[in-house]
C-alpha positions in Angstrom: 0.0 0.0 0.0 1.3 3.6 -0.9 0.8 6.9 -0.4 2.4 10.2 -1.8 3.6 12.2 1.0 4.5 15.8 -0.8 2.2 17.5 -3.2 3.7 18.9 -5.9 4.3 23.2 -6.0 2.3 24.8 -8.2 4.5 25.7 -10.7 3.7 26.0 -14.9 3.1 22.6 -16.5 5.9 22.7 -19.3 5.1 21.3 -22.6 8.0 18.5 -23.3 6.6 16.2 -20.3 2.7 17.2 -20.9 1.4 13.3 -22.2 -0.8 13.8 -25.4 -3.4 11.4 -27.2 -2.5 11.0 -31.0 -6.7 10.7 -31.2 -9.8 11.8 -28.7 -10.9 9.4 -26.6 -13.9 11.0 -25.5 -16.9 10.3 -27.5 -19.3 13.7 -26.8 -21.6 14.4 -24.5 -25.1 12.7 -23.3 -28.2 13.9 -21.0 -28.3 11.7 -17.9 -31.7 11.5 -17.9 -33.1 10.4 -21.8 -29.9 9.5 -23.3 -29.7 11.8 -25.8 -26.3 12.6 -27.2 -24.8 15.8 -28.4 -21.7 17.0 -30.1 -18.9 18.3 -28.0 -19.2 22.1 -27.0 -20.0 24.9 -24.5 -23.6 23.3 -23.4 -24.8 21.8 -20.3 -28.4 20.9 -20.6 -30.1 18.6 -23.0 -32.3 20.5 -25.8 -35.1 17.4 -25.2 -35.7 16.8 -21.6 -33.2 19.8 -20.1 -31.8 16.9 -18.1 -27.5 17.2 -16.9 -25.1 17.1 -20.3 -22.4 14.7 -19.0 -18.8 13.5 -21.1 -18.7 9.7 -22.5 -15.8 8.2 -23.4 -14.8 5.6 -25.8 -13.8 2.9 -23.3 -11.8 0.1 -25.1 -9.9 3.1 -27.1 -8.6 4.1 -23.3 -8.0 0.5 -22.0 -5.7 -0.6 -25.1 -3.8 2.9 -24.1 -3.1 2.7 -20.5 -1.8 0.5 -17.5 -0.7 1.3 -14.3 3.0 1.7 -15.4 2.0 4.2 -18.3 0.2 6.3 -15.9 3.0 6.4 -12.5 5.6 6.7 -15.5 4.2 10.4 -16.2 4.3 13.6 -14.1 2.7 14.5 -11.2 -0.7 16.2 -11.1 -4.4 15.5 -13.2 -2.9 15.2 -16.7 -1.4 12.0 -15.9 -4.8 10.5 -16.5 -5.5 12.4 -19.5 -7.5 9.4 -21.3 -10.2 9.6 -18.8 -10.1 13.9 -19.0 -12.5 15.1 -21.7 -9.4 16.9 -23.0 -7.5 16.1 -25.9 -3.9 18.0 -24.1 -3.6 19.9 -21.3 -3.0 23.6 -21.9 0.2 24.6 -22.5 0.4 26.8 -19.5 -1.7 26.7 -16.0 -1.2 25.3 -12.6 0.0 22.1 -11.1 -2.6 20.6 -9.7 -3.2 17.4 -8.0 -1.5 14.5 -6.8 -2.3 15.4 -3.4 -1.0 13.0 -0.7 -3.5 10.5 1.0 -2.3 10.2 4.7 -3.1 7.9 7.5 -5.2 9.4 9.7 -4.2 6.8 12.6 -4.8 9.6 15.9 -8.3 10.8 14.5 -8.9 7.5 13.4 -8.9 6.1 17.2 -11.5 8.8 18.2 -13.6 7.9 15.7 -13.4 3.8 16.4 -11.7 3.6 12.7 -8.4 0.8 12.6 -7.8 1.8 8.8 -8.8 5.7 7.8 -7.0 7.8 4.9 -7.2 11.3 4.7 -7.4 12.6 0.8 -5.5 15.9 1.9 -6.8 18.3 -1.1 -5.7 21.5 1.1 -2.6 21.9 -1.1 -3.9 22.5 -4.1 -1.9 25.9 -5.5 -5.3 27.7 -4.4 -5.4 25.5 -1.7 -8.8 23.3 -2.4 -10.1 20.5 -4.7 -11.7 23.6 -6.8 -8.0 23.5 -8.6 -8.9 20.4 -10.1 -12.5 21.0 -12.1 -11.3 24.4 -13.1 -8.3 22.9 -14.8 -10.1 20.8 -16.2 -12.8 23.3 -17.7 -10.0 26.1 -18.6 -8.3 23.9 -20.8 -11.3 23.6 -22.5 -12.7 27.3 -22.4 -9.3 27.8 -24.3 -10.0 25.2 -27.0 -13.2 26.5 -27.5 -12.0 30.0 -28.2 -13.1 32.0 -25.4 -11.3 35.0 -23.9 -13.5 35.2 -20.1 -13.2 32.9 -17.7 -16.2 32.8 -14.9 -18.0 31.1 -12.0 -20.6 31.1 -9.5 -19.0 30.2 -6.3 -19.7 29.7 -2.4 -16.0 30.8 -2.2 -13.2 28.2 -3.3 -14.1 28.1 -6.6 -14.3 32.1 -6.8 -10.0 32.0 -5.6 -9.6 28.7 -8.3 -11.5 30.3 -10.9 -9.3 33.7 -11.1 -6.0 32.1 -10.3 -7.1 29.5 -13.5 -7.7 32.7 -15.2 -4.5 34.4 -14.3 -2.3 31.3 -14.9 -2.9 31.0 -18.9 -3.7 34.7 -19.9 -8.0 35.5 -19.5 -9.9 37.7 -17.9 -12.0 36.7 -14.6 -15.4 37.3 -13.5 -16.6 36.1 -10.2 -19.9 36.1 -8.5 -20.4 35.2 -5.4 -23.0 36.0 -2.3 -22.0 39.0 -0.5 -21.8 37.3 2.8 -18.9 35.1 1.5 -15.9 35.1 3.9 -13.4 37.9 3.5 -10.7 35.8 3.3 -12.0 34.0 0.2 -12.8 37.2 -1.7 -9.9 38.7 -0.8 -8.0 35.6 -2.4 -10.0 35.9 -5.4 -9.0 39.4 -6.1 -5.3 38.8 -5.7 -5.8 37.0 -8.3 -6.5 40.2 -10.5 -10.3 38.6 -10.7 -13.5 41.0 -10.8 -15.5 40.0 -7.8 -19.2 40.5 -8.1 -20.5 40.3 -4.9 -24.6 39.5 -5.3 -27.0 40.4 -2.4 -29.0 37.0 -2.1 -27.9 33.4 -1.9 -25.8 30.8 -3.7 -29.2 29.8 -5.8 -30.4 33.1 -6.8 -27.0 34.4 -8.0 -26.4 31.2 -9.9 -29.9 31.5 -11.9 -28.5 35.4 -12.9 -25.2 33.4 -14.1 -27.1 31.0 -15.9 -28.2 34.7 -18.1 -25.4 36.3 -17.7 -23.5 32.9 -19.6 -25.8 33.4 -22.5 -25.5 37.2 -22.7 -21.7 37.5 -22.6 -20.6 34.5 -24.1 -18.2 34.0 -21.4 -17.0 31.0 -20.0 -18.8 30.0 -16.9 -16.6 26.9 -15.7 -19.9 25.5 -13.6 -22.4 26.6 -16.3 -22.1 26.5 -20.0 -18.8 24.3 -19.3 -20.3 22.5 -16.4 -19.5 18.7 -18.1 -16.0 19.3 -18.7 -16.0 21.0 -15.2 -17.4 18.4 -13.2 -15.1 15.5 -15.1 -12.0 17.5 -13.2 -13.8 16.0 -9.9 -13.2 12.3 -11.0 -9.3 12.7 -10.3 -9.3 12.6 -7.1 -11.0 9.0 -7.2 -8.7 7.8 -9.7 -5.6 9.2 -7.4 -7.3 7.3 -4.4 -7.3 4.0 -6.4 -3.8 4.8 -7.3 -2.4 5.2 -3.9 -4.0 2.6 -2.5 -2.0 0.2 -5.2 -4.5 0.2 -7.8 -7.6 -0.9 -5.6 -10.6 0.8 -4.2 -11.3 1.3 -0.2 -14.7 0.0 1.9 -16.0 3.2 2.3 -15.7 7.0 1.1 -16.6 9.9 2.5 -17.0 13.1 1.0 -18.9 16.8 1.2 -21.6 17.1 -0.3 -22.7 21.0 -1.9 -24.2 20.4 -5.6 -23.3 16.7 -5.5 -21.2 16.6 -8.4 -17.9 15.8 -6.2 -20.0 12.3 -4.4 -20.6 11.3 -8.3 -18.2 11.8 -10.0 -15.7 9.6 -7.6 -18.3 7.0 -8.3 -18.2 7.1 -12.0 -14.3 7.2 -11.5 -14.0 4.2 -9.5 -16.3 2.5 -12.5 -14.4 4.0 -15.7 -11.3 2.6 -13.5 -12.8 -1.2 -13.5 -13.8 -0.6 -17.2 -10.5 0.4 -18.3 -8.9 -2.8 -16.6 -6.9 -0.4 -14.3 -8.5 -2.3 -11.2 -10.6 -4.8 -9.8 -13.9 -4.2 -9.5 -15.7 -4.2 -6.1 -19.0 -2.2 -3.7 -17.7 0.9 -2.2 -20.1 2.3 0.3 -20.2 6.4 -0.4 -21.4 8.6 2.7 -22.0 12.0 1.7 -21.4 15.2 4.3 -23.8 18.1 4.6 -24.5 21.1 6.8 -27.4 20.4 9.2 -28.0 24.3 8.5 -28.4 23.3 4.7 -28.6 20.0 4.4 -31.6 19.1 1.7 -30.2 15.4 0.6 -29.2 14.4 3.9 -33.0 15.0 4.6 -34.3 13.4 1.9 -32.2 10.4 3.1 -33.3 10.4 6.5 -37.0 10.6 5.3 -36.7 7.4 2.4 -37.9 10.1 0.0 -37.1 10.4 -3.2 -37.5 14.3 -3.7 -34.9 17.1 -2.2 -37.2 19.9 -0.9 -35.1 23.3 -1.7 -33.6 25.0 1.5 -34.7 28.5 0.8 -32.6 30.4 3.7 -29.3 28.2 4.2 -27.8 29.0 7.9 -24.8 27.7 8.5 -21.0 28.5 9.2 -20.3 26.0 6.1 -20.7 28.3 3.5 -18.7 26.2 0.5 -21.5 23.7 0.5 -24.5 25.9 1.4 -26.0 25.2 -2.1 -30.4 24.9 -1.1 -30.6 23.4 -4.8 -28.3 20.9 -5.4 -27.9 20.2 -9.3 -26.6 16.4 -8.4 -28.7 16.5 -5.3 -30.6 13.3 -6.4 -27.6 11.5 -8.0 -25.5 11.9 -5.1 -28.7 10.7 -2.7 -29.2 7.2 -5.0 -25.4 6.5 -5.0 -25.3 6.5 -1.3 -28.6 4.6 -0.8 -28.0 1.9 -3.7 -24.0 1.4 -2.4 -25.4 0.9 1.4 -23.9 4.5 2.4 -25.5 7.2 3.4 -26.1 10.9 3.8 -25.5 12.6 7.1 -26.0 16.1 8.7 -23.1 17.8 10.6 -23.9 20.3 13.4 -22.4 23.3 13.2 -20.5 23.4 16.4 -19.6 19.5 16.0 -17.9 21.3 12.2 -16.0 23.3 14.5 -14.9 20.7 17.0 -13.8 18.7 14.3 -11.7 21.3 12.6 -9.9 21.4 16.2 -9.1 17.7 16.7 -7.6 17.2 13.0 -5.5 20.1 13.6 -4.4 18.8 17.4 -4.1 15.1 16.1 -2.8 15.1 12.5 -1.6 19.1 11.7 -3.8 19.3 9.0 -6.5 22.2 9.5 -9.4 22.1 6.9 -11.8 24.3 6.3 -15.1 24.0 7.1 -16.5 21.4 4.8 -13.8 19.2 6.0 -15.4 18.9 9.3 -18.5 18.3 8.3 -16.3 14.9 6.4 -15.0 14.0 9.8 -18.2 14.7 11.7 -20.3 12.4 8.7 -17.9 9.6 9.4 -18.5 9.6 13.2 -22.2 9.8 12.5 -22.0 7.1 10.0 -19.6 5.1 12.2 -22.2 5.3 15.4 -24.8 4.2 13.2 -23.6 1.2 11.9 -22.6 2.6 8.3 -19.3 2.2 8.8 -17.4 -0.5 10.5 -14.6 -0.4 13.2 -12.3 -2.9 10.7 -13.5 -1.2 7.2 -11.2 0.8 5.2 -12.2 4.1 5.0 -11.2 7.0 3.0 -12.0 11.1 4.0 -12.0 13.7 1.5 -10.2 16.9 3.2 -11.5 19.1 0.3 -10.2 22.5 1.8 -7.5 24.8 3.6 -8.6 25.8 7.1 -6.7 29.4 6.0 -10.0 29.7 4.1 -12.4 29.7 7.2 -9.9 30.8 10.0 -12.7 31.9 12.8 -14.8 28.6 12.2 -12.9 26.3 14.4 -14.0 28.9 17.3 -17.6 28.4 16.9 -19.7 26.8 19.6 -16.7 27.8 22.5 -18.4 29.3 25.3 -18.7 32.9 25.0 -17.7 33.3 29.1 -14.4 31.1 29.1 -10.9 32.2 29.1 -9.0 33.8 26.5 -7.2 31.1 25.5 -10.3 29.2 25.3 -11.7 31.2 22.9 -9.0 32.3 21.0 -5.7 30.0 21.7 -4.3 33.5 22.7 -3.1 34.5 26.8 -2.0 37.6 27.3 1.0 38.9 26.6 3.8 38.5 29.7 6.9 40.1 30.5 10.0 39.2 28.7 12.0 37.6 32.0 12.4 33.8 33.5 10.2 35.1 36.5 7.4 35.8 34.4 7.1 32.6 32.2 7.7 30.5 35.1 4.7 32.4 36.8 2.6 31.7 33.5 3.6 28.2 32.9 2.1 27.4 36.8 -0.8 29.6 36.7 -2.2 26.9 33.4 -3.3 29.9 31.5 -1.5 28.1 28.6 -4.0 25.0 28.0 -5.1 24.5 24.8 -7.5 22.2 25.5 -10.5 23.6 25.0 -9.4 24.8 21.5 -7.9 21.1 20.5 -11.5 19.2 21.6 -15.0 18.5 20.5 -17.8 21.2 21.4 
């Protein structure tokens, strides 16, 4: 069993050790819900039904191509599994991305009753979250379709992935995004040289004016007119799961859950995988993550229904996967129910508490969305999802540097300073003075490192 340890910088992806196909492998583009197939281009819906656009491949083209030694002979990063991209090269500029290290998670693990968890550590990303990945994925095609604007509608990481994208290979950058969004994500977004357009209503209602704005401008939206090439980007961090695992698949997967693309699309890597010949086919149980303060299919699972009411008003510190309509909502809800998995609703202060004992007990600290993961595999686990012996892998999908006040929340507002903050006040610079702290406890972090 393997694992990388380092990700890779992000640096420029030079052309002489970029892999190329000598003919497509991917087929076009076909609605999910009546089959209908389309020619490859900037569209998402289907003209007949308006049902999700999604890539097809040609399969037996890709399996008399690759083998585990043609793929761990290339470069770090996404392109290494360019057969299974919808992408004929990758752009001869942009940002390495991927190849993030899957760690043991052996201290977290014990607190959750887990012998055998991984952590997919996607906080390194160059804009540190998974968001690199589907926007280098869409870019390269935005270029090869001619297009001089790249854009998005974002809860925040893909607003910071988006312009960087933009930046890397030479367009301009438009993002929109509510105007409640955490400072620290618009502010990485427009050190990026992006256009931030901050819109006074919710994830749902700014997408819809994207949706018009896509169609008036012509520009690239990487979630909207480029939304199947987008979402495809998603599938390589299930292919770099079965990769460093040895070329096999875990017991179980865990992963946050906003429009439901990211649940999916590891599912339809870990089948294009078995199709190809590059593993063994075998069940994987997927258990998705949501916010309890926005948390529509976790509700639909809990209630055997088939239909994912809206949530109008999301409220919630998690605001990357505060998405009331989920596009892959239902998709993601009848992979979890069909593989035996399930979906599970996080508290917000259990979030927090979570975010506090990764950091304390592996040094990685995720953003918010990563504890709701943790907390949806210890909800799973105490239900009887998940297993004490099964192997279980948790998709850290963001940098806590992105949401730096959420592992505070839920922390009595009457304790200490250092219990709310991890800050004492300052002491005098003599032996006297430290030793004085150092007995007086003042310097416990406790609070900070547990569960709320």
């Amino acid at each position: 069993m393997t694992s990388e340890t380092i990700a890779p910088p992000a640096t420029e992806v030079t052309t002489d050790d970029r892999p190329r196909l000598s003919h497509e492998t991917t087929r076009g583009l076909r609605c999910r819900n009546c089959g209908r197939e389309e020619a490859l281009g900037p569209s998402y819906v289907c003209p007949a039904c308006f049902g999700p656009l999604e890539v097809t491949y040609d399969y037996e083209a890709i399996r008399a191509r690759i083998s585990p030694d043609t793929i761990t002979a290339r470069p770090p990063g996404i392109w290494r599994y360019l057969e299974l991209l919808p992408v004929e090269a990758p752009p001869p500029r942009g940002l390495a991305v991927g190849s993030s290290p899957l760690l043991p998670g052996a201290r977290i693990g014990r607190e959750l009753g887990l012998e055998h968890l991984w952590l997919k550590d996607d906080t390194r990303n160059p804009t540190l979250s998974f968001k690199d990945r589907v926007v280098a994925v869409a870019t390269a095609r935005a270029l090869t379709f001619g297009f001089d604007t790249l854009a998005c509608a974002s809860t925040g990481n893909l607003a910071g992935a988006t312009a960087a994208a933009a930046a890397a290979v030479g367009l301009r950058a438009f993002v929109f995004v509510p105007a409640d969004l955490e400072p620290a994500k618009v502010s990485h977004a427009l050190a990026y040289g992006a256009t931030v357009v901050r819109i006074d209503g919710t994830y749902d209602e700014l997408n819809r004016l994207c949706l018009e704005v896509a169609d008036e401008e012509n520009w690239a939206f990487v979630n909207v007119n480029l939304r199947p090439f987008y979402a495809e980007g998603s599938k390589t961090l299930g292919l770099e799961i079965a990769e460093q695992l040895g070329w096999r698949l875990p017991d179980v997967v865990v992963v946050p859950v906003a429009s439901g693309a990211l649940l999916t699309k590891v599912a339809k890597a870990f089948e294009e995988l078995a199709l190809v010949g590059l593993i063994e086919p075998r069940p994987v149980r997927f258990v998705g993550a949501q916010a309890a303060g926005c948390s529509p299919v976790a509700t639909a699972f809990a209630r055997g229904s088939d239909e994912i009411a809206p949530v109008r008003n999301p409220d919630t510190i998690v605001k990357s996967l505060a998405i009331g309509s989920p596009a892959d909502g239902r998709y993601a809800l009848d992979i979890a129910r069909r593989t035996g998995g399930s979906v599970e609703a996080v508290e917000d202060a259990t979030t927090a508490g979570w975010i506090r004992r990764l950091a304390a007990t592996e040094g990685i600290f995720t953003e918010t969305a990563g504890g709701v993961t943790l907390g949806a595999v210890d909800a799973a686990r105490r239900r009887g999802i998940i297993g004490p012996d099964d192997e279980v892998v948790a998709l850290l999908t963001g940098n806590g540097l992105k949401t730096p006040d959420a592992r505070l929340f839920g922390l009595d507002a009457n304790g200490s300073s250092a219990a709310q903050t991890g800050l004492t006040p300052p002491i005098r610079p003599s032996l006297d003075a430290f030793e004085e702290w150092l007995s007086s406890g003042a310097w416990s972090r406790e609070p900070v490192g547990g569960l709320a």
